[in-house]
C-alpha positions as CSV (number, residue, x, y, z in Angstrom):
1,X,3.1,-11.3,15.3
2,X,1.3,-11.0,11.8
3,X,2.2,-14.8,11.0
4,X,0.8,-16.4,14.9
5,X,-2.4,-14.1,13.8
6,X,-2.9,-16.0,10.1
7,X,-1.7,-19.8,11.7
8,X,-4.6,-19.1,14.1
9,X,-7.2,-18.8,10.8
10,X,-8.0,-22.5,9.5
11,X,-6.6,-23.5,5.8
12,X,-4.8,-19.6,5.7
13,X,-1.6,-19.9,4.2
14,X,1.3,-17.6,5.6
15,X,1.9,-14.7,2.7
16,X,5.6,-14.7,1.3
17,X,5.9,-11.2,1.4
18,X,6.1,-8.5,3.8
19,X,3.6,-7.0,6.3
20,X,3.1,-3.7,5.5
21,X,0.7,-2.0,8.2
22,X,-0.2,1.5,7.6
23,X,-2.1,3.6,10.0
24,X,-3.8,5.7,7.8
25,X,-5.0,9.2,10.0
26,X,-1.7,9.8,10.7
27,X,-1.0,10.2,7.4
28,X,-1.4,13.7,6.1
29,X,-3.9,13.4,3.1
30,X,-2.2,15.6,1.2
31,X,0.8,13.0,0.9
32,X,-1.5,9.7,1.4
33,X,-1.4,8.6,-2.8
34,X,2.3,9.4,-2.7
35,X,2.7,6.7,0.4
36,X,0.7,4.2,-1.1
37,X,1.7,4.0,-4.8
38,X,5.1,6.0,-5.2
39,X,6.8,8.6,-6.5
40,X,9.8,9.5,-8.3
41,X,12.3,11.6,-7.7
42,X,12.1,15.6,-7.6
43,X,8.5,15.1,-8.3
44,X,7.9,17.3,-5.2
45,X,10.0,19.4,-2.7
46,X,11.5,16.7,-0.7
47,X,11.4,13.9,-2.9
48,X,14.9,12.7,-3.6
49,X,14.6,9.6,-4.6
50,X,12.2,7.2,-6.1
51,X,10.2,5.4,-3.8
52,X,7.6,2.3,-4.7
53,X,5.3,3.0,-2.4
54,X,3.7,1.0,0.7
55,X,1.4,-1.1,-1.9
56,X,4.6,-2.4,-3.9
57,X,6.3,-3.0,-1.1
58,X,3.6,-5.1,0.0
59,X,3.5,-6.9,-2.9
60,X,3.2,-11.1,-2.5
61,X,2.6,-9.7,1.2
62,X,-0.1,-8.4,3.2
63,X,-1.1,-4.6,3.0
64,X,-2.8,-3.9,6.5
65,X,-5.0,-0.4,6.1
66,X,-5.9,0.7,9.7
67,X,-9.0,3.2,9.6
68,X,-9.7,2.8,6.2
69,X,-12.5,4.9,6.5
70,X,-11.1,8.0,7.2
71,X,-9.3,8.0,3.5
72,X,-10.2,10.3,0.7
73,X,-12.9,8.8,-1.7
74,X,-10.4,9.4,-4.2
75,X,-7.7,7.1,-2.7
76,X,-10.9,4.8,-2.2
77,X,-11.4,4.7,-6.1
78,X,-8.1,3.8,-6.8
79,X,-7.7,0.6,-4.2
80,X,-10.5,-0.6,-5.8
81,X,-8.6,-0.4,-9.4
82,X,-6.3,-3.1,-7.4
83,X,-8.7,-6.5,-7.1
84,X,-9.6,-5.4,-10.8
85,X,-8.9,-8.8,-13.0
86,X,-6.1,-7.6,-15.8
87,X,-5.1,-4.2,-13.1
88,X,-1.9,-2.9,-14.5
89,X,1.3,-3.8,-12.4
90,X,3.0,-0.6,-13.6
91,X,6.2,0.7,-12.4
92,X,7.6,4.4,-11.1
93,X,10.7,4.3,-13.7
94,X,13.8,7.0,-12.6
């Protein structure tokens, strides 16, 4: 369905990637930053492995944020950091 949407927009290409659709208030905010950009293993209860997160997974895809509003400024801040020219493509290592 995300690829019909894009052929429907004149001279868009379709991404090579993944679509990665997150519906953001049903994410508790307290785990939001963890979702988004990773985390390794046993860095909290739970946590047993080391995960990406959604905007790695995403990557050479497209990241759709639903209700974007409704996130932390915090989180807000650090999107931003991402359409930065130079922004740091670091890693979670484990």
């Amino acid at each position: 369905m995300p690829k019909l949407f894009i052929l429907l927009l004149p001279g868009r290409r379709i991404p090579a990637g993944p679509f990665i659709a997150i519906d953001c208030p049903t994410i508790p905010e307290t785990l939001l930053e963890s979702e988004l950009f990773g985390y390794r293993k046993s860095a909290f209860t739970g946590g047993n492995k080391n995960f990406p997160g959604k905007v790695r997974l995403a990557e050479s895809g497209t990241l759709f944020l639903d209700e974007i509003g409704d996130f932390p400024l915090s989180i807000k801040a650090k999107l931003l950091r991402l359409f930065k020219p130079g922004w740091s493509r670091g890693r979670v290592k484990g």
